[in-house]
Backbone as a chain_set.jsonl record, in Angstrom:
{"seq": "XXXXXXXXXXXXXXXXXXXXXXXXXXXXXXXXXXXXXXXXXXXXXXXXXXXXXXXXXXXXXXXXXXXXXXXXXXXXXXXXXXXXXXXXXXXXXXXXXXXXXXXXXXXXXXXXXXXXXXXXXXXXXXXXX", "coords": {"N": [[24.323, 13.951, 32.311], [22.262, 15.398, 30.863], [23.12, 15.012, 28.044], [23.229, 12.325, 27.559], [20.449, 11.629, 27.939], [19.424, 13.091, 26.216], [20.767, 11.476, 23.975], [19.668, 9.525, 24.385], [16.714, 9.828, 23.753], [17.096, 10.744, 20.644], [17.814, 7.916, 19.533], [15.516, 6.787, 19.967], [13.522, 8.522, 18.616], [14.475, 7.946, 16.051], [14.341, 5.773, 15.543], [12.074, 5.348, 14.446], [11.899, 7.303, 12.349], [13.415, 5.99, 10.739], [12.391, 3.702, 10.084], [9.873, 2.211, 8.233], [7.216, 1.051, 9.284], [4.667, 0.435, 8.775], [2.459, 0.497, 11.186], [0.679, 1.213, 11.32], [-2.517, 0.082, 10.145], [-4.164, -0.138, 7.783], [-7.378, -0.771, 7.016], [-8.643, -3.695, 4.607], [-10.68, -4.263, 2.072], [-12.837, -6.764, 0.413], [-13.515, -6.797, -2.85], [-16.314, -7.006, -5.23], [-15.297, -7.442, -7.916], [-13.461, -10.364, -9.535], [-10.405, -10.863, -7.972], [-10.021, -8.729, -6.919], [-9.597, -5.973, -4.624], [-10.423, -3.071, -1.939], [-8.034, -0.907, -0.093], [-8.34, 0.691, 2.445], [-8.408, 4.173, 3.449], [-8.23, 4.729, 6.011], [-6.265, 5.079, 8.443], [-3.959, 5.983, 7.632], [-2.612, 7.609, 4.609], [-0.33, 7.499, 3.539], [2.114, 6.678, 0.563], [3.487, 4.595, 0.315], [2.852, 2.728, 2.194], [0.07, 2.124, 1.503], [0.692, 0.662, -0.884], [1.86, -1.319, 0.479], [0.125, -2.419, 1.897], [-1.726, -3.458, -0.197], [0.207, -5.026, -1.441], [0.349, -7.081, 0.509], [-2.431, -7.781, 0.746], [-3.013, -8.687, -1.59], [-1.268, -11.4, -1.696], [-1.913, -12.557, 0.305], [-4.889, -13.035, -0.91], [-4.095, -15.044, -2.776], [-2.619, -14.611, -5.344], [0.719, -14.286, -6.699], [4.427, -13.361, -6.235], [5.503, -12.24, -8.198], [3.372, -11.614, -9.774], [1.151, -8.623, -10.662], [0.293, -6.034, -9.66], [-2.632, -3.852, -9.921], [-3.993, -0.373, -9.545], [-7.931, -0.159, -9.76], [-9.374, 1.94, -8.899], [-8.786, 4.673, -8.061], [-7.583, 6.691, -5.334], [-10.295, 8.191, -3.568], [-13.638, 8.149, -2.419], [-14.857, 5.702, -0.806], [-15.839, 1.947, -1.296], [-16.434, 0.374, 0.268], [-16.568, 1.155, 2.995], [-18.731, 3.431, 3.594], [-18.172, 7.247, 3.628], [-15.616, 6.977, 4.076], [-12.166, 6.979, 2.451], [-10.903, 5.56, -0.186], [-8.817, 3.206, -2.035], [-9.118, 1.538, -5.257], [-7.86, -2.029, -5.887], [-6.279, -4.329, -8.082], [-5.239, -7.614, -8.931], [-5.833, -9.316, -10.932], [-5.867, -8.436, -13.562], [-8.654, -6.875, -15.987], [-8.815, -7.189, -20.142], [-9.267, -4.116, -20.844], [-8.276, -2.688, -19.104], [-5.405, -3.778, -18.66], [-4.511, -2.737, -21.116], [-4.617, 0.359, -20.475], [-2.595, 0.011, -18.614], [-0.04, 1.397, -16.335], [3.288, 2.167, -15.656], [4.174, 2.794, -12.219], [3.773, 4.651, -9.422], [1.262, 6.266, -8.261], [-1.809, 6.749, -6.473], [-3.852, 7.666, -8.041], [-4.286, 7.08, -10.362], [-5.526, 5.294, -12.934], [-4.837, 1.923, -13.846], [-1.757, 2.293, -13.256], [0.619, 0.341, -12.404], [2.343, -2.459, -9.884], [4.592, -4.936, -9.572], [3.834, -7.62, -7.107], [5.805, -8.03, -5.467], [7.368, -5.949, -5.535], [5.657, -3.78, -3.793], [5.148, -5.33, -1.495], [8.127, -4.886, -1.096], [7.945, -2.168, 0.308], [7.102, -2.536, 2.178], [8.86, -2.754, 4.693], [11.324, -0.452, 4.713], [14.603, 0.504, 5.419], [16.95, 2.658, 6.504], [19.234, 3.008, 4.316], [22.83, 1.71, 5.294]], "CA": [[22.992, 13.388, 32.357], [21.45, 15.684, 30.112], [23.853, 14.362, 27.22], [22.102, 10.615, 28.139], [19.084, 11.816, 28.085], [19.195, 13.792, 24.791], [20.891, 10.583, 22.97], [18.25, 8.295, 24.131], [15.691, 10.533, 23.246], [17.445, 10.335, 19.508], [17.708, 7.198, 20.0], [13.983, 6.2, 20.394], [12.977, 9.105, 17.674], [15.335, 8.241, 14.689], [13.683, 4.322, 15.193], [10.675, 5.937, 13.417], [12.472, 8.036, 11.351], [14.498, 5.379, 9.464], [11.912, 2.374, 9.526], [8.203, 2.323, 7.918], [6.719, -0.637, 9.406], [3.113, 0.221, 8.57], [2.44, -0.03, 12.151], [-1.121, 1.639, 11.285], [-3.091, -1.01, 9.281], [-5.578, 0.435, 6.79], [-8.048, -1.524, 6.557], [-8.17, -4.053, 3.333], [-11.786, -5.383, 2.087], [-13.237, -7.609, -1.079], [-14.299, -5.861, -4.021], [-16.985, -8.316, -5.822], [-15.117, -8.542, -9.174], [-12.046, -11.183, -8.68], [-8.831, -10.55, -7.557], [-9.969, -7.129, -6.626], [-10.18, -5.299, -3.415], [-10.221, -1.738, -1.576], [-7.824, -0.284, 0.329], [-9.51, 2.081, 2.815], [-7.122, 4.807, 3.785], [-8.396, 5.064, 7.236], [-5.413, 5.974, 9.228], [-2.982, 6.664, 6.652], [-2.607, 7.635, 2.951], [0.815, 7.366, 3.14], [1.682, 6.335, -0.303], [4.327, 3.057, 0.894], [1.866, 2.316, 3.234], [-0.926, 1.973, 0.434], [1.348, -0.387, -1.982], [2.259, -2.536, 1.265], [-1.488, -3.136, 2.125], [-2.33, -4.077, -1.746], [0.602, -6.587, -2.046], [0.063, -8.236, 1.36], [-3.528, -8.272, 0.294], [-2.94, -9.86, -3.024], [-0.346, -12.525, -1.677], [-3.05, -13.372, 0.933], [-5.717, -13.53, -2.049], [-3.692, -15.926, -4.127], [-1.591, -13.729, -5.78], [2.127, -14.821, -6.643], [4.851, -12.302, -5.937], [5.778, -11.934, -9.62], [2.244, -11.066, -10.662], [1.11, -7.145, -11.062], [-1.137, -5.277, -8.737], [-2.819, -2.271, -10.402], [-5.17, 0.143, -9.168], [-8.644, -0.126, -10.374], [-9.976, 3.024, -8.974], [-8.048, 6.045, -7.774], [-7.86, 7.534, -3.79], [-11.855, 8.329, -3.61], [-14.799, 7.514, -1.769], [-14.351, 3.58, -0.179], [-17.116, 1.759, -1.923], [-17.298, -1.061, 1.205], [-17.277, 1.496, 3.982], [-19.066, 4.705, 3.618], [-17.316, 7.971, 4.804], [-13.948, 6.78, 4.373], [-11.466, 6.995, 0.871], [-10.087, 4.18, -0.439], [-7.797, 3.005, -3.378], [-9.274, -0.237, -5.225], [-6.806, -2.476, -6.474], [-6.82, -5.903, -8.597], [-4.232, -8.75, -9.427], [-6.375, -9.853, -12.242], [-6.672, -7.298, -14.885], [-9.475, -7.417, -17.606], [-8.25, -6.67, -21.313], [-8.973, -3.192, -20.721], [-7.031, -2.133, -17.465], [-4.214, -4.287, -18.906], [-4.337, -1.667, -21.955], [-4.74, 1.029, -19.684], [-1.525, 0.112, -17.428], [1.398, 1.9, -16.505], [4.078, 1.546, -13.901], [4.196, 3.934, -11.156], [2.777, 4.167, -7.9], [0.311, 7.174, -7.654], [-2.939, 6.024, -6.536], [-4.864, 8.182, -8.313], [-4.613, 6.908, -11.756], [-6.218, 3.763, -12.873], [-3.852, 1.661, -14.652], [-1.052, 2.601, -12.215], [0.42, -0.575, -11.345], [3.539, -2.665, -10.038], [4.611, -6.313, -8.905], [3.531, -7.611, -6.096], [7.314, -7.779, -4.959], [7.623, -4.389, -5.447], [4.432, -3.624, -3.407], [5.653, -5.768, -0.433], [9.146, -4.069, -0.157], [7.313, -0.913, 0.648], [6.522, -2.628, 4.04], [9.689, -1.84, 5.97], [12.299, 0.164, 4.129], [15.399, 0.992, 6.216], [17.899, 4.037, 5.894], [20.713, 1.925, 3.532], [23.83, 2.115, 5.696]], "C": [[22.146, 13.901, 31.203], [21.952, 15.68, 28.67], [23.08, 12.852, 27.14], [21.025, 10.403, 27.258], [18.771, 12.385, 26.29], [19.697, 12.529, 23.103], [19.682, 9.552, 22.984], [16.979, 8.888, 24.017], [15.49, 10.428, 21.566], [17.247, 9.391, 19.12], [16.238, 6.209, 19.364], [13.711, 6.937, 19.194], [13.69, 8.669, 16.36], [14.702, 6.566, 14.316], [12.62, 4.43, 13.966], [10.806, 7.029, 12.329], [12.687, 7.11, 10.012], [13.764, 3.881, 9.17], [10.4, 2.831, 9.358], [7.609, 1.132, 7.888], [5.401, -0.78, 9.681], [2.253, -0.292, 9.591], [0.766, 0.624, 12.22], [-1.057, 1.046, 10.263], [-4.512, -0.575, 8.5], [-6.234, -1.152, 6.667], [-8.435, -2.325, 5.15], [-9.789, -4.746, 3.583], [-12.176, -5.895, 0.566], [-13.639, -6.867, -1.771], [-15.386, -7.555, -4.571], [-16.049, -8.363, -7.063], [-13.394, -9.155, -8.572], [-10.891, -10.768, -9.161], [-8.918, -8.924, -7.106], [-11.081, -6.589, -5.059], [-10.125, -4.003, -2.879], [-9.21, -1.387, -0.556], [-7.739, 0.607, 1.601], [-8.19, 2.788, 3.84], [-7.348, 5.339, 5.285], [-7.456, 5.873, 8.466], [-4.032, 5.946, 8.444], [-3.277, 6.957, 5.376], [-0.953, 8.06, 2.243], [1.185, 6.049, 1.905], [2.508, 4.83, -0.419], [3.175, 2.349, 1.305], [0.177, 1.428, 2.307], [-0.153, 0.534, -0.175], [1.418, -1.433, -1.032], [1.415, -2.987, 1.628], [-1.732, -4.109, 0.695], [-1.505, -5.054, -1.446], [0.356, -7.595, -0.805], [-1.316, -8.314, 1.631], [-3.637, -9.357, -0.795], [-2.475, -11.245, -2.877], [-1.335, -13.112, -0.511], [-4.493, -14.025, -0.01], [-5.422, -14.901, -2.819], [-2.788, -15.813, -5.063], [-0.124, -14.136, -5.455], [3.133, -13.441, -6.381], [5.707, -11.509, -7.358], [4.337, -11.284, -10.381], [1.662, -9.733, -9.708], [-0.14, -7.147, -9.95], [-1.709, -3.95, -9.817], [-3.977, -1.291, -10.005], [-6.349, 0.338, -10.106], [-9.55, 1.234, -10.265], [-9.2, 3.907, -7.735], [-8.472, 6.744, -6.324], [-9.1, 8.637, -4.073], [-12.527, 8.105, -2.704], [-14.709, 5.776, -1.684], [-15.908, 3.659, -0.826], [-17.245, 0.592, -0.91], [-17.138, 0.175, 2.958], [-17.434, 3.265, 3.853], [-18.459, 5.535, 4.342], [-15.797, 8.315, 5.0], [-13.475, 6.702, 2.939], [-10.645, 5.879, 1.002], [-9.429, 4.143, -2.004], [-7.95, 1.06, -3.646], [-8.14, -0.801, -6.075], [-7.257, -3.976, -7.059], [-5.784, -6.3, -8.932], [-4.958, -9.701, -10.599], [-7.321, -8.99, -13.285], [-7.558, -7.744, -15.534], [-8.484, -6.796, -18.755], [-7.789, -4.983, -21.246], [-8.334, -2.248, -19.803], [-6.05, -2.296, -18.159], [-3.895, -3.078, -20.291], [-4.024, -0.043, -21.51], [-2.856, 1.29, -19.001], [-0.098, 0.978, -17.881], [2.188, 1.694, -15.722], [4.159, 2.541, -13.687], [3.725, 3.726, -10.135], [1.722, 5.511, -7.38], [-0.725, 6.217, -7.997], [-3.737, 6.902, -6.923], [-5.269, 7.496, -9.758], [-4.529, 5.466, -12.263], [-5.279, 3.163, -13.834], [-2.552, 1.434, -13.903], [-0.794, 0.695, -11.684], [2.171, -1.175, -11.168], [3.514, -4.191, -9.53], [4.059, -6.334, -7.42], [4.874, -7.72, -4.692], [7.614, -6.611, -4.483], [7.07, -3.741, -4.405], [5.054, -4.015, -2.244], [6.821, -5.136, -0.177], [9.057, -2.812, 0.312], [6.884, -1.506, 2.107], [7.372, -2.408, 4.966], [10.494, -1.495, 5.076], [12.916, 1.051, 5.73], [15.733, 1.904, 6.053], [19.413, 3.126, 5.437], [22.112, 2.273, 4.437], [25.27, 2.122, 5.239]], "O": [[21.41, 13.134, 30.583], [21.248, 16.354, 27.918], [22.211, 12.717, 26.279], [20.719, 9.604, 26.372], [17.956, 11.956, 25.472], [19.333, 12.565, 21.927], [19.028, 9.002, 22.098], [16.058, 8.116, 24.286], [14.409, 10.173, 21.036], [16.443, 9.418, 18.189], [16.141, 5.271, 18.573], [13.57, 6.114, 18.29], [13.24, 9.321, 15.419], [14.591, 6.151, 13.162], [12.465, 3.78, 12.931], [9.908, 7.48, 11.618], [12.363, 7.282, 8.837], [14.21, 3.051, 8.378], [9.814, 3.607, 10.112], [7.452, 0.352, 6.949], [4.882, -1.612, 10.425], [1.449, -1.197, 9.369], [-0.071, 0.431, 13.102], [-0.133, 1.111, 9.453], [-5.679, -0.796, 8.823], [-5.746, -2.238, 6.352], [-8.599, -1.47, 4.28], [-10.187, -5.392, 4.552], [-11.71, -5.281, -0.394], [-14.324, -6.0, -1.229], [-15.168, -8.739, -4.315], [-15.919, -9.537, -7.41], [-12.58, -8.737, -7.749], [-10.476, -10.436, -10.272], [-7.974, -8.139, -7.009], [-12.24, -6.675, -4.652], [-9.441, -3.436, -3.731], [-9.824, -1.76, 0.443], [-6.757, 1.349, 1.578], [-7.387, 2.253, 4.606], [-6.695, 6.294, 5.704], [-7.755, 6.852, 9.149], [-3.015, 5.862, 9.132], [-4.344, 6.499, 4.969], [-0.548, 8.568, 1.197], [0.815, 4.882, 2.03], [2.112, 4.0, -1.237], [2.663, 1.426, 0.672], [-0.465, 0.424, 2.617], [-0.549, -0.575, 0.184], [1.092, -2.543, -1.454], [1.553, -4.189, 1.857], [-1.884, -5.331, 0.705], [-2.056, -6.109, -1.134], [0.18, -8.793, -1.03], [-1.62, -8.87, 2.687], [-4.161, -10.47, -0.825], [-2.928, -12.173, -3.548], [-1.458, -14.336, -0.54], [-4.997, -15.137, 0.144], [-6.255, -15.647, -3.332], [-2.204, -16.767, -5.576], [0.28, -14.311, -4.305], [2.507, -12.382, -6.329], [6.337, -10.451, -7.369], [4.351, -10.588, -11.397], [1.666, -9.7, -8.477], [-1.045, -7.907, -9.605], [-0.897, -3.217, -10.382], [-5.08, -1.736, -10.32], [-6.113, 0.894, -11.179], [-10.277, 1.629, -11.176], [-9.203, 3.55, -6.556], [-9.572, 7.282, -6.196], [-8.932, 9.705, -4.662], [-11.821, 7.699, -1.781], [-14.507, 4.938, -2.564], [-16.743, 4.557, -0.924], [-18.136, -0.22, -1.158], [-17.71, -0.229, 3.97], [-16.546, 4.108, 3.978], [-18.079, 5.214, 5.468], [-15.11, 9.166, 5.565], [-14.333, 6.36, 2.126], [-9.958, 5.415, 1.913], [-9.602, 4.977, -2.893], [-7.53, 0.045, -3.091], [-7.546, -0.092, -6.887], [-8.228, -4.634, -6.685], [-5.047, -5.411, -9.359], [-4.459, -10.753, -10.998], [-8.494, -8.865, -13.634], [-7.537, -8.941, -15.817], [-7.542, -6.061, -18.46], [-6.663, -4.524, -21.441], [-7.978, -1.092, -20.035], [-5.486, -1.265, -18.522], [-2.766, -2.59, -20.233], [-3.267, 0.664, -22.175], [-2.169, 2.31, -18.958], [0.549, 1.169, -18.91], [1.856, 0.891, -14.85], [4.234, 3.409, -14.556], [3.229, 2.638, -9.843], [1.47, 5.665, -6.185], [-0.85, 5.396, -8.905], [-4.611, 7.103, -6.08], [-6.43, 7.422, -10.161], [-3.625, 4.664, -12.025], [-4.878, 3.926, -14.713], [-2.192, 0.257, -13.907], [-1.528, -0.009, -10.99], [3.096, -0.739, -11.853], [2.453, -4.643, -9.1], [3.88, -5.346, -6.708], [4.809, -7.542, -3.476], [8.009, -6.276, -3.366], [7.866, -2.979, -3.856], [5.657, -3.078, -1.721], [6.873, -4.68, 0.966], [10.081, -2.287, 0.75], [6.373, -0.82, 2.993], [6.997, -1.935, 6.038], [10.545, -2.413, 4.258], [12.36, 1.719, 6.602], [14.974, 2.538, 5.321], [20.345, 2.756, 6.15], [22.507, 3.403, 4.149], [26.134, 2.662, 5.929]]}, "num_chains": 1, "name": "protein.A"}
């Protein structure tokens, strides 16, 4: 019994081990300039978790899954709800972002950016068997 008990305990814990299905939903809101919105790291700042908000923000925006996300301003102070840190992001660079950019995925550094493909497979990642 207590063999049972100890696999389905495993079982149940290794579900959440081996899948990240962003089952806490940071909140995502409009920035005024276009194609750009915030983030707000409310109940995570897990850094998957971040990229998988932006691209299934962007691809709800308008946003194709070939075109670039990049952060416009770096895990900070949320500028749409006081209190809370956020990470703004945009799918329509100006000149100077686009000069700016790099690929990676820390959200601290402006420029910082990746497909929106990329971005979305950060929403469930398995354990490869």
């Amino acid at each position: 019994m207590k063999t049972v008990a100890i696999a389905g305990l495993f079982a149940l814990s290794s579900g959440t081990v081996l899948a990240n299905t962003n089952a806490l939903k940071n909140p995502v809101n409009g920035l005024p300039e276009p194609g750009s919105f915030e983030v707000v790291t409310k109940w995570t700042v897990k850094t998957d978790y971040i990229w998988c908000a932006a691209a299934q923000a962007a691809l709800q925006r308008g946003a194709r899954y070939k075109d670039r996300i990049y952060v416009v301003h770096g895990l900070g102070p949320s500028r749409t709800m006081p209190g809370e840190n956020a990470v703004g992001f945009t799918y329509r660079p100006d000149a100077s972002l686009r000069s700016r950019a790099t690929s990676g995925s820390s959200l601290q550094s402006v420029g910082n950016n990746m497909s929106v493909s990329q971005g979305n497979r950060r929403c469930v990642r398995e354990l490869d068997g």
